[in-house]
ZARO-474241 format. One line per 8 residues: number of its first residue (from 1); their letters; for each residue x, y, z negated of N, C-alpha, C. Coordinates in Angstrom, 1 decimal. Layout:
<recs>
NUM> A> X/Y/Z/X/Y/Z/X/Y/Z | ...
</recs>
This chain:
<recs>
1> XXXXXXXX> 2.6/11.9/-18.3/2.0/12.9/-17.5/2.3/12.7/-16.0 | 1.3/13.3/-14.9/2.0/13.0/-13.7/2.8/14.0/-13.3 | 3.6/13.2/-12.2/5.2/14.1/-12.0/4.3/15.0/-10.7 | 2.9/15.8/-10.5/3.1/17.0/-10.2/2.1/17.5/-10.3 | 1.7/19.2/-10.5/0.8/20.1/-11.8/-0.6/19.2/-11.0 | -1.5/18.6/-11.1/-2.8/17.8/-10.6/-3.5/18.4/-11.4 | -4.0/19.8/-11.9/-4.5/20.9/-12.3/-5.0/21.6/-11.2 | -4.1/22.0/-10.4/-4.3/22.5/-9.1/-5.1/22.0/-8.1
9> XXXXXXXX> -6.2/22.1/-7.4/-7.2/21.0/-7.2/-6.3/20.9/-5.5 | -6.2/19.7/-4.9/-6.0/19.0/-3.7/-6.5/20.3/-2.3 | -6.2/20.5/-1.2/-6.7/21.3/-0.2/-7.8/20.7/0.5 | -8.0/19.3/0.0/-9.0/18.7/0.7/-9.1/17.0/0.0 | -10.4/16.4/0.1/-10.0/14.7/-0.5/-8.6/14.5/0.0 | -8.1/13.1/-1.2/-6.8/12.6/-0.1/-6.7/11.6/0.8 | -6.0/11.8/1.7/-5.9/10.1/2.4/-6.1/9.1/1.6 | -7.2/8.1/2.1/-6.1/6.8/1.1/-6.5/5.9/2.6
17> XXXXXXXX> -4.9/5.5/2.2/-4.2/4.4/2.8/-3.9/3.0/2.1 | -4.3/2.0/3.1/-4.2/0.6/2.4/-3.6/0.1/2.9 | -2.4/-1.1/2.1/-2.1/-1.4/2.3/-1.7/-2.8/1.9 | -2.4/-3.9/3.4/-2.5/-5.2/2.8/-1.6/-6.1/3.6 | -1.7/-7.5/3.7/-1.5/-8.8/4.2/-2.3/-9.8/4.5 | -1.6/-10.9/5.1/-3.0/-11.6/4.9/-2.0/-13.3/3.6 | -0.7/-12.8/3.8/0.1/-13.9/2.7/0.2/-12.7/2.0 | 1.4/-13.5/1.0/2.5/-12.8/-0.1/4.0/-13.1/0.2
25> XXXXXXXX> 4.6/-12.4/-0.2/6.0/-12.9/0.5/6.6/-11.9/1.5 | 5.8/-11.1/2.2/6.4/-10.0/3.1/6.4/-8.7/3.2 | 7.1/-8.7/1.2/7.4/-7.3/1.1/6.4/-6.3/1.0 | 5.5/-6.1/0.8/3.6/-5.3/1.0/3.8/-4.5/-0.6 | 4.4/-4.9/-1.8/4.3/-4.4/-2.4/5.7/-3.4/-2.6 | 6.7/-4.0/-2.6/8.3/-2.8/-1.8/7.9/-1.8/-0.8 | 7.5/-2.4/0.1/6.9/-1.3/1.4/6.0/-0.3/0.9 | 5.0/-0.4/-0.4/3.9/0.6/-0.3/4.7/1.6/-1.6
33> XXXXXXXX> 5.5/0.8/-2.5/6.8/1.8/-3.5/7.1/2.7/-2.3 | 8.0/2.1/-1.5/9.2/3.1/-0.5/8.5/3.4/0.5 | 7.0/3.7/0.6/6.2/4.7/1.6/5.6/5.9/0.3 | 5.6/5.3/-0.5/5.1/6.3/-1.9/6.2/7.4/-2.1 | 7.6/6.9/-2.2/8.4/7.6/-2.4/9.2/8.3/-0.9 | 8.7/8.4/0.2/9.3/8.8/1.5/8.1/9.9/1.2 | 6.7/9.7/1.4/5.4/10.5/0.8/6.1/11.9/0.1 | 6.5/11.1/-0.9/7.1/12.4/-2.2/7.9/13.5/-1.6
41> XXXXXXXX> 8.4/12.7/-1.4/9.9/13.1/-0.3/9.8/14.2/0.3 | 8.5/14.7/1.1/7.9/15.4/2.0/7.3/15.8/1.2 | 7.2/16.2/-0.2/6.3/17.4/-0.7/5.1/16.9/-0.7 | 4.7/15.9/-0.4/3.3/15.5/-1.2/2.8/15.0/-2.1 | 1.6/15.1/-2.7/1.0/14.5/-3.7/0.6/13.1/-3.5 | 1.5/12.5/-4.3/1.0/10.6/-3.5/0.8/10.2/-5.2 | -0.5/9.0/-5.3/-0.7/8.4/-5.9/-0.6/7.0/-5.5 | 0.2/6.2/-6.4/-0.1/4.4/-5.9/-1.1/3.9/-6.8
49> XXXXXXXX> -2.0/3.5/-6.2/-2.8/2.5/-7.2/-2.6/0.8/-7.0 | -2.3/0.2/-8.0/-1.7/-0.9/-7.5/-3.3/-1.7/-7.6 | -3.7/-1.9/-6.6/-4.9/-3.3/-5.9/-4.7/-4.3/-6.2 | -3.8/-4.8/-6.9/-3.6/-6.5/-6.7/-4.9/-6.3/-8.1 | -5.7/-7.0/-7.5/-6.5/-7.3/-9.3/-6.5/-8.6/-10.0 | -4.8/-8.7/-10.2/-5.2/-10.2/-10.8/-3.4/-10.6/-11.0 | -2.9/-10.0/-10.0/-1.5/-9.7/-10.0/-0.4/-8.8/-9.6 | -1.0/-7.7/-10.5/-0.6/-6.5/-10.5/0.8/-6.7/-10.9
57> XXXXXXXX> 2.0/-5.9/-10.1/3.4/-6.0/-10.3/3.9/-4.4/-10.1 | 3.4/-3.4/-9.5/4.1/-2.3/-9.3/4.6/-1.7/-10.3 | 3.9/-1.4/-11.5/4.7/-1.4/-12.9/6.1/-2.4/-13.3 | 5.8/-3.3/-13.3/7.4/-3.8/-13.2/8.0/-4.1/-12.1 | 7.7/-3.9/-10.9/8.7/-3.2/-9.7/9.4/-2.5/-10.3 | 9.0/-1.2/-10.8/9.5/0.3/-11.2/10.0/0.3/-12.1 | 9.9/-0.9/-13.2/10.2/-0.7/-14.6/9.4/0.1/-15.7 | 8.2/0.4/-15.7/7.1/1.1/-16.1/7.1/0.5/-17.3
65> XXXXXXXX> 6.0/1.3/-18.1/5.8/0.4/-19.3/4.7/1.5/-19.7 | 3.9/1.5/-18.7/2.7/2.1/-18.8/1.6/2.0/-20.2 | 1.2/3.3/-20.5/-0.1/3.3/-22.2/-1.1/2.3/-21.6 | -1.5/2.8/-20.7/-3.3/2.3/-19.9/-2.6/2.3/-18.9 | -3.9/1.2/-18.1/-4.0/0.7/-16.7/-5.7/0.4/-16.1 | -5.7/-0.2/-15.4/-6.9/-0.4/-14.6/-7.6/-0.8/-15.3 | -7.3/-1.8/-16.2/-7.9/-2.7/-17.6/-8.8/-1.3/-17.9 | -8.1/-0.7/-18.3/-8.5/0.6/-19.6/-9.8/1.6/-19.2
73> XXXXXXXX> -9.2/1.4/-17.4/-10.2/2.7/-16.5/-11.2/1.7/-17.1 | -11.8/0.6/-16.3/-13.0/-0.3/-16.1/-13.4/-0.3/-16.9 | -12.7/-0.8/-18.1/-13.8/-0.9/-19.5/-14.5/0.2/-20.4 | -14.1/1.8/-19.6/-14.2/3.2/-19.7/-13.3/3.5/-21.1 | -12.3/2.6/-21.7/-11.7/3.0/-22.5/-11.0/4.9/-22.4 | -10.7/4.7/-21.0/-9.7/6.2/-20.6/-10.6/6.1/-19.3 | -10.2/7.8/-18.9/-10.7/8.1/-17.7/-9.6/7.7/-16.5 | -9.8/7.8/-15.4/-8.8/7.6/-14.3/-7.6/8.2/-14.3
81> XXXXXXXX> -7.8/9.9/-14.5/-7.0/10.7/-14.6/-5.8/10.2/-16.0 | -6.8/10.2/-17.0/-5.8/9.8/-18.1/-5.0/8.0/-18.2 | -5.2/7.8/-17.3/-4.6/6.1/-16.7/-3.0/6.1/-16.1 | -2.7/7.4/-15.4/-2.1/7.7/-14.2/-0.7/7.9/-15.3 | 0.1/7.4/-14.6/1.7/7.3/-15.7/2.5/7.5/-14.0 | 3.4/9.0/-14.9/4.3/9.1/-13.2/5.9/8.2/-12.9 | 5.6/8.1/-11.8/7.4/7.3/-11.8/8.1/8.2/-11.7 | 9.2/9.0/-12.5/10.4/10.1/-12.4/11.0/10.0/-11.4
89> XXXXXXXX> 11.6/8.2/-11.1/12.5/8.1/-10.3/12.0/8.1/-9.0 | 11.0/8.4/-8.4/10.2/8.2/-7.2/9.4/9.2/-6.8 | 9.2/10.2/-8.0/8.6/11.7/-7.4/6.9/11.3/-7.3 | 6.3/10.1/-7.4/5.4/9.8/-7.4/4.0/9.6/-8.6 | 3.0/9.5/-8.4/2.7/8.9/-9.8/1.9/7.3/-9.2 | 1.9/6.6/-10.3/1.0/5.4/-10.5/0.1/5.1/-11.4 | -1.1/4.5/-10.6/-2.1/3.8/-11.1/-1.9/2.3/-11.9 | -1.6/1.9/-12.7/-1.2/0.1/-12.9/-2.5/-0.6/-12.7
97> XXXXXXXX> -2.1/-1.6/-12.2/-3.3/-2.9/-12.3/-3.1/-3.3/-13.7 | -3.5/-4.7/-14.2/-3.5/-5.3/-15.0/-2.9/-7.1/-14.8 | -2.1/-7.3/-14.5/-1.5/-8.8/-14.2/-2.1/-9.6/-14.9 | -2.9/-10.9/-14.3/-3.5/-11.6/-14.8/-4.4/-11.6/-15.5 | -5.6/-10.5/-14.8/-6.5/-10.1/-15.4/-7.7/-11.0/-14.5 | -8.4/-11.6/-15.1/-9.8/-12.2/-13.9/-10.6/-11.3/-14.0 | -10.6/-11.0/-14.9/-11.7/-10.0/-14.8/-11.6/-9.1/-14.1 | -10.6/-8.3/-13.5/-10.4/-6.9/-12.8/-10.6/-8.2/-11.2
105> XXXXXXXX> -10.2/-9.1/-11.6/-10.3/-10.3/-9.9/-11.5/-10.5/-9.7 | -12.7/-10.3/-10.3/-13.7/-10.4/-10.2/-14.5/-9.5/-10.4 | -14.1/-8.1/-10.3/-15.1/-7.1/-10.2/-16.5/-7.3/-9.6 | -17.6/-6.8/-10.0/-18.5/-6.9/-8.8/-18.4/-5.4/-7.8 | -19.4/-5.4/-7.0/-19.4/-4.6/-5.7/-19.7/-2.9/-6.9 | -20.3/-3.2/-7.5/-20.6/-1.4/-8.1/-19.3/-0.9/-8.9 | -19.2/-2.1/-9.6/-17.5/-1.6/-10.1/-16.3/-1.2/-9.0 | -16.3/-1.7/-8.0/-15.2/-1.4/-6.9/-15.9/-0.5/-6.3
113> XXXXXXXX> -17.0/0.4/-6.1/-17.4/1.8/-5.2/-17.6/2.6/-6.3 | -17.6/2.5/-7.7/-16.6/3.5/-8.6/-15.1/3.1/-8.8 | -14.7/2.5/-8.7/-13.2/3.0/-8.2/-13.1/4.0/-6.8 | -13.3/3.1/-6.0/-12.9/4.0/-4.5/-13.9/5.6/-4.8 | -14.9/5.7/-5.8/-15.4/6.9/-5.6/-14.2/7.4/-6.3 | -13.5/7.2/-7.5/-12.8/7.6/-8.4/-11.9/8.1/-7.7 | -10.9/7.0/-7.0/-9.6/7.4/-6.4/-10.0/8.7/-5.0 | -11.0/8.6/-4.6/-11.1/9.8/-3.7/-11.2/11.0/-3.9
121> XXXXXXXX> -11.6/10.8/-5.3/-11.4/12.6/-6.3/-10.2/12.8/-6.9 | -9.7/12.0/-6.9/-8.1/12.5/-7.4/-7.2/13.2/-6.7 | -6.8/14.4/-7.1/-6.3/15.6/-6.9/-4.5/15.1/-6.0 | -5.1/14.6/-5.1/-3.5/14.1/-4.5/-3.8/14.5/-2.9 | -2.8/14.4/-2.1/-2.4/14.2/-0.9/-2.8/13.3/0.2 | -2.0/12.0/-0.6/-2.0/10.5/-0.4/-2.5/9.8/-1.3 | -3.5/9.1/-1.4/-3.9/7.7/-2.2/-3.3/6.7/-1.8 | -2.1/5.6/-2.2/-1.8/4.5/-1.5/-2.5/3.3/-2.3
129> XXXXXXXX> -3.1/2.5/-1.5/-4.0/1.4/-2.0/-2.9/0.1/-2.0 | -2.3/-0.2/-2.6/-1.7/-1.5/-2.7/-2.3/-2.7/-2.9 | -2.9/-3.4/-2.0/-3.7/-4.9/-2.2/-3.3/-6.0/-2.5 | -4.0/-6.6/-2.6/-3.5/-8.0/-3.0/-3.5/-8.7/-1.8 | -2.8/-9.8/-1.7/-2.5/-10.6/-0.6/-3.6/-11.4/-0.3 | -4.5/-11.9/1.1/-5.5/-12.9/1.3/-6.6/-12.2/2.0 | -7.7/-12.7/1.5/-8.9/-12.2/2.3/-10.2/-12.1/1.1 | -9.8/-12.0/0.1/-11.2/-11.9/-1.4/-12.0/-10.5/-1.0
137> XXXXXXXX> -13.0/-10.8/-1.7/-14.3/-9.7/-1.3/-13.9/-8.4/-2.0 | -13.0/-8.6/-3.0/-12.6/-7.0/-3.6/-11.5/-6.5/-2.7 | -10.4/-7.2/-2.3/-9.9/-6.5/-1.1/-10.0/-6.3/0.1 | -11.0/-6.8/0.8/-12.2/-6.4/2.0/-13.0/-4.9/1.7 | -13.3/-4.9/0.2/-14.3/-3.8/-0.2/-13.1/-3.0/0.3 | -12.2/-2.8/-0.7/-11.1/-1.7/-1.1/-10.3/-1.1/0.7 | -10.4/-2.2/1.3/-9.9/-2.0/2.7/-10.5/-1.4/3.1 | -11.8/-1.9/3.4/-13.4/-1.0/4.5/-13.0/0.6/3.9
145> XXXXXXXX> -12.8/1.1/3.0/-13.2/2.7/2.0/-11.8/3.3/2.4 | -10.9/2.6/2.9/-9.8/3.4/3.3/-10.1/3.9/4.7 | -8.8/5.8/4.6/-9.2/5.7/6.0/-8.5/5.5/7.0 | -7.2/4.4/6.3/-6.1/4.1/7.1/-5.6/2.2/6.7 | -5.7/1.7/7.4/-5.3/0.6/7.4/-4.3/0.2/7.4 | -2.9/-0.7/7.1/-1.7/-0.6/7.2/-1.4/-2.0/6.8 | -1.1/-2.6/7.6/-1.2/-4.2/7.5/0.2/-4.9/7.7 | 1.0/-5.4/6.9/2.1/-5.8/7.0/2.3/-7.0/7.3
153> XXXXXXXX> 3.2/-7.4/8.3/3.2/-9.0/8.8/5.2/-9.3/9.3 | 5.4/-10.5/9.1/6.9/-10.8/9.4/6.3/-11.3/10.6 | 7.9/-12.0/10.6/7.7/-13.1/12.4/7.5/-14.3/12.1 | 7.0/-14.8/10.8/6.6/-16.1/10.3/5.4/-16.1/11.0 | 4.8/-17.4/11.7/3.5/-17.8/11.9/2.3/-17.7/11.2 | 3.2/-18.5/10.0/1.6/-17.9/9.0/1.6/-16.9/8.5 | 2.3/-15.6/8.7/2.8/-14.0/8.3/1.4/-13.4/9.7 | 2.0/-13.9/10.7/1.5/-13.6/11.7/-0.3/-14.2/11.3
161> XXXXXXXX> -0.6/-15.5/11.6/-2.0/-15.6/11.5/-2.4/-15.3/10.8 | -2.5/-14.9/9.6/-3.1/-14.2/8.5/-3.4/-12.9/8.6 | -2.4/-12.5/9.2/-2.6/-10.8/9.5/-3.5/-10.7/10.4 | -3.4/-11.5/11.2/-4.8/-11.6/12.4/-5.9/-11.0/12.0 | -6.0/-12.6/11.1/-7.2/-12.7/10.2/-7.9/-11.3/9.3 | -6.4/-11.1/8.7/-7.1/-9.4/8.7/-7.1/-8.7/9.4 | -7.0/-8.1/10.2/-7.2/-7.3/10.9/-8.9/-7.7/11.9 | -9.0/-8.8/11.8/-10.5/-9.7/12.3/-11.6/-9.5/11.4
169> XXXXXXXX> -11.2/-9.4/10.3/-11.8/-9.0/8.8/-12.7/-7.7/9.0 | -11.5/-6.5/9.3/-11.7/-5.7/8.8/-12.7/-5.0/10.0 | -12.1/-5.3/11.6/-13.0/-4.7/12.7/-14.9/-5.3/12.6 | -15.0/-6.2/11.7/-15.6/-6.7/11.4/-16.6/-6.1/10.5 | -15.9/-5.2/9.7/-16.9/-4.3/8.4/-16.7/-3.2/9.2 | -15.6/-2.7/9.5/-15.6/-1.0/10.1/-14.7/-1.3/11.5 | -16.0/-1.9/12.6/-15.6/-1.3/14.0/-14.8/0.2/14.2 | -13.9/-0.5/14.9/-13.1/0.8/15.3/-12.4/1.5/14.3
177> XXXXXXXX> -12.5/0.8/13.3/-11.2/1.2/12.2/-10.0/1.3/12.5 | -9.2/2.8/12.0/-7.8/3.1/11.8/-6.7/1.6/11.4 | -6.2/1.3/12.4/-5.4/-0.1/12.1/-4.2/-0.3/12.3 | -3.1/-0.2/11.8/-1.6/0.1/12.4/-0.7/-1.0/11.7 | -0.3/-2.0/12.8/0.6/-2.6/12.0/2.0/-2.2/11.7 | 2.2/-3.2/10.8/4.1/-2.8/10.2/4.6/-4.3/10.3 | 5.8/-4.1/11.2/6.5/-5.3/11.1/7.7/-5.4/10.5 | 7.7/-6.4/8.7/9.0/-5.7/8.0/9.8/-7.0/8.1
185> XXXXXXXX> 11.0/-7.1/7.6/12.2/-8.0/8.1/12.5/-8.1/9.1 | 12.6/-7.7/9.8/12.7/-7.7/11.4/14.3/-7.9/11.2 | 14.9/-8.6/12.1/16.3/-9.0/11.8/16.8/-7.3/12.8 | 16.0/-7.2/14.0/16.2/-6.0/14.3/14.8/-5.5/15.1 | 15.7/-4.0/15.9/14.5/-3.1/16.1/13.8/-3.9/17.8 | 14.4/-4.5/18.5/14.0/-5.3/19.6/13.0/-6.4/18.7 | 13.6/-7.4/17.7/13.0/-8.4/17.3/11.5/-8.3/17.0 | 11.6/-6.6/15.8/10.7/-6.3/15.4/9.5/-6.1/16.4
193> XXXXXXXX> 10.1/-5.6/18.1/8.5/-5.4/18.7/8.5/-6.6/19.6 | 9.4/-7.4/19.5/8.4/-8.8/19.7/7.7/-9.4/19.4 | 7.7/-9.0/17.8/6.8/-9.9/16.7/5.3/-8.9/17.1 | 5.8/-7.6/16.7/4.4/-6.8/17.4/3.4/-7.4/18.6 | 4.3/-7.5/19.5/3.6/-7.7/20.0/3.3/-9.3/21.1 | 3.2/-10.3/20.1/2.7/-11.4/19.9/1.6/-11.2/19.2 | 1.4/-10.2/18.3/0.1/-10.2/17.5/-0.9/-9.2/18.1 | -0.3/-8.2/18.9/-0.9/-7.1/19.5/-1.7/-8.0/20.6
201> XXXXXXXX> -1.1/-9.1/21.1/-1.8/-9.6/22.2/-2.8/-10.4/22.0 | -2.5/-10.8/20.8/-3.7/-11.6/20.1/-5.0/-10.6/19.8 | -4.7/-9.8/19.3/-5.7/-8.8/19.2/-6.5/-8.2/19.9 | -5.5/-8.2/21.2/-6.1/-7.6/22.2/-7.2/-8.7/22.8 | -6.7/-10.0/23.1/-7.4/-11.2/23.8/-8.9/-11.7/22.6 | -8.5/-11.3/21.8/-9.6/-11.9/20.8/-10.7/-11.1/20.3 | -10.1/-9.8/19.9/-10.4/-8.7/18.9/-11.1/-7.4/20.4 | -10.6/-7.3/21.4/-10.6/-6.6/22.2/-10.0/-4.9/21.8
209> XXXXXXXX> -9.3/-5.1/21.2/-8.4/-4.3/20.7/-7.2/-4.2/20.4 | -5.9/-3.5/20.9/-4.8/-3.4/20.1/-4.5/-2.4/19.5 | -4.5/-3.0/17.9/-3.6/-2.1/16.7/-2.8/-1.5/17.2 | -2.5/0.1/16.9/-1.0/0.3/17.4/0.0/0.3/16.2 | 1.1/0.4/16.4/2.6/0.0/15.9/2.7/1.3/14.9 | 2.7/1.4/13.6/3.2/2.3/13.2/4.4/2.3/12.9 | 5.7/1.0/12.4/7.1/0.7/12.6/7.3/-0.5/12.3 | 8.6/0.0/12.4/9.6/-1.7/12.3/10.1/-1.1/11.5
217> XXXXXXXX> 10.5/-2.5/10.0/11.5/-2.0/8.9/12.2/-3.1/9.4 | 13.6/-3.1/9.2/14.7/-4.0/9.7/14.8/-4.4/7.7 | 15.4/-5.8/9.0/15.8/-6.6/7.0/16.9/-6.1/6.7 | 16.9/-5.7/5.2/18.2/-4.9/4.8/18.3/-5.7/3.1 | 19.8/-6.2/2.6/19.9/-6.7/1.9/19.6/-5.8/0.4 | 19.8/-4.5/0.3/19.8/-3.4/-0.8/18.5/-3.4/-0.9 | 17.7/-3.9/-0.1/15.8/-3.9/-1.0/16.3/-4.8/-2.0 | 16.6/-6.0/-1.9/16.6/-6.7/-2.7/17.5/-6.5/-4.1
225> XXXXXXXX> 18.4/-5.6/-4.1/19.3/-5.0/-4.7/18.6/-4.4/-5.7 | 17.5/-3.5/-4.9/16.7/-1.9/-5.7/15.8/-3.1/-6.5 | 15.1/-3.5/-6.0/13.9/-4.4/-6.9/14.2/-5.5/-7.8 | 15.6/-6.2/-7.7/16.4/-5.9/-9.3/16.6/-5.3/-10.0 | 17.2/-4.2/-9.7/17.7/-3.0/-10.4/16.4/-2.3/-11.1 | 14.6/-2.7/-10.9/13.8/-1.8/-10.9/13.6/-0.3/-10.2 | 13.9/-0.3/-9.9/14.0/1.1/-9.1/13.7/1.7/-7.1 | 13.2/2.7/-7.4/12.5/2.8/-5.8/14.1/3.0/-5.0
233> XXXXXXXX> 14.1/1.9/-4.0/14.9/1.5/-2.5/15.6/3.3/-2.6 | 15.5/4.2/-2.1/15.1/5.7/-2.1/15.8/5.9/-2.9 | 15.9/5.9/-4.1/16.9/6.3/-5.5/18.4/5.8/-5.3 | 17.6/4.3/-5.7/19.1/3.1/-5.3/20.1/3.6/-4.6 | 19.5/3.5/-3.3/20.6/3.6/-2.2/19.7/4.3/-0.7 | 19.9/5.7/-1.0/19.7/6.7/-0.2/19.7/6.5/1.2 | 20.8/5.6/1.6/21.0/5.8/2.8/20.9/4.5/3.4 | 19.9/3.8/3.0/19.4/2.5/3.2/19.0/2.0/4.7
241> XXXXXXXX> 19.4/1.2/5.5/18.7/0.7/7.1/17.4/1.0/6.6 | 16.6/0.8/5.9/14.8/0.3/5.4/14.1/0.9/4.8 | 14.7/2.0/4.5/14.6/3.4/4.0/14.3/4.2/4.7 | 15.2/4.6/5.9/15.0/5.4/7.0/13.5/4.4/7.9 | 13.6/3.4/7.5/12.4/2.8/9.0/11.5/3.5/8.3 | 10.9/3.5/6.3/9.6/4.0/6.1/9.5/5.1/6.3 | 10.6/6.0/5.7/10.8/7.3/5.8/9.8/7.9/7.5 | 10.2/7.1/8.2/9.6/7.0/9.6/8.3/6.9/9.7
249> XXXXXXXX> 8.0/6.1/9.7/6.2/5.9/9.2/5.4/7.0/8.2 | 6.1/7.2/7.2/5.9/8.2/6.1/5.7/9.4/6.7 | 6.4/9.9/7.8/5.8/11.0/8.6/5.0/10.7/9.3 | 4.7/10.0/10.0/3.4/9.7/10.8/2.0/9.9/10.1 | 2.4/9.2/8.5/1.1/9.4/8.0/1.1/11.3/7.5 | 2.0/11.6/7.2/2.3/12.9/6.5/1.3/14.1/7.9 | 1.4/13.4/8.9/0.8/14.4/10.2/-0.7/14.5/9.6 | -1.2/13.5/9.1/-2.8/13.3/9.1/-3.2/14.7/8.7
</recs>
């Protein structure tokens, strides 16, 4: 069941917020758990739906062991609503992908604008769109339908060009789209807006735009601790450096 009464109808559609890359490897799917659970935190209704359609992990991030998943919605086995398994330890509920599914990787275009119609009726707060890493035409679709963009990048080069790339992607389907980067590992909070803004300026010179900075998460060794252990950063270890950075961002979106 989800962990809150979703009987009660929403005050309004909910946000949904995406959240992509343009690699793998820089934390995108940790970041969108411990913005889920910062969400909760604040008394809202957050749903994650995990995006990766092909390598779906947020269920065993969490330790889940979900009935149905995305598999189940698509082939109309279950309805959306009845798909949704809550995380206890996170205050949240989830959507599961299907790991190693081609088929959910190859949706076509009508199958992916019943999802995003789906997820926009769902009785939440926050929708967090967890993507898959790259540039494929189902996470381009899933990106354009958000109304928040949230694009994670390190201080790696190819962390950095990729993210470009998206963000080039996406001004590309929805001029003047909501676009805020996140720069995570940052060894620190100086480092972090140097990486910012080496990419900000790219954006600016290329894109004729700059993203603004939603935060900096500093590298903290207890992420890696929590996502062994299964369990949301937030539970683990409360009083985490990287906790407090999403915690930070989490209100920014919480203003919307």
């Amino acid at each position: 069941m989800p962990t809150r009464n979703t009987s009660e109808p929403a005050p309004g559609p909910p946000l949904l917020t995406a959240v992509a890359s343009g690699k793998g490897g820089v934390g995108k799917t940790w970041f969108s758990v411990t913005l889920a659970q910062s969400l909760a935190r604040m008394a809202h209704r957050v749903l994650l739906f995990d995006g990766d359609l092909g390598l779906a992990n947020i269920d065993i991030q969490l330790g889940l062991n979900p009935m149905h998943d995305l598999g189940s919605v698509v082939s109309g086995k279950v309805s959306m609503p009845a798909a949704v398994q809550s995380c206890l330890s996170g205050g949240f509920d989830v959507l599961a992908g299907r790991s190693g599914s081609g088929a959910l990787a190859g949706l076509g275009p009508d199958a992916v604008e019943q999802l995003i119609a789906g997820l926009a009726q769902m009785p939440y707060d926050h929708v967090l769109l967890d993507l898959s890493a790259g540039l494929d035409s189902t996470t381009q679709r899933l990106t354009a339908a958000a109304d928040i963009l949230l694009v994670i990048a390190t201080d790696e080069p190819t962390s950095l060009t990729d993210a470009y790339a998206v963000i080039k992607l996406h001004e590309a389907a929805v001029p003047g789209g909501e676009v805020r980067l996140v720069i995570n590992q940052a060894a620190s909070d100086t480092a972090g807006h140097r990486t910012y803004a080496t990419l900000a300026r790219a954006c600016a010179q290329f894109l004729g735009r700059t993203p603004a900075l939603a935060g900096i998460v500093r590298r903290d060794e207890r992420v890696r601790d929590a996502i062994r252990r299964q369990m949301p950063l937030l539970s683990r270890h409360p009083a985490s450096i990287a906790g407090a950075d999403v915690a930070r961002i989490a209100g920014q979106l919480s203003l919307r």
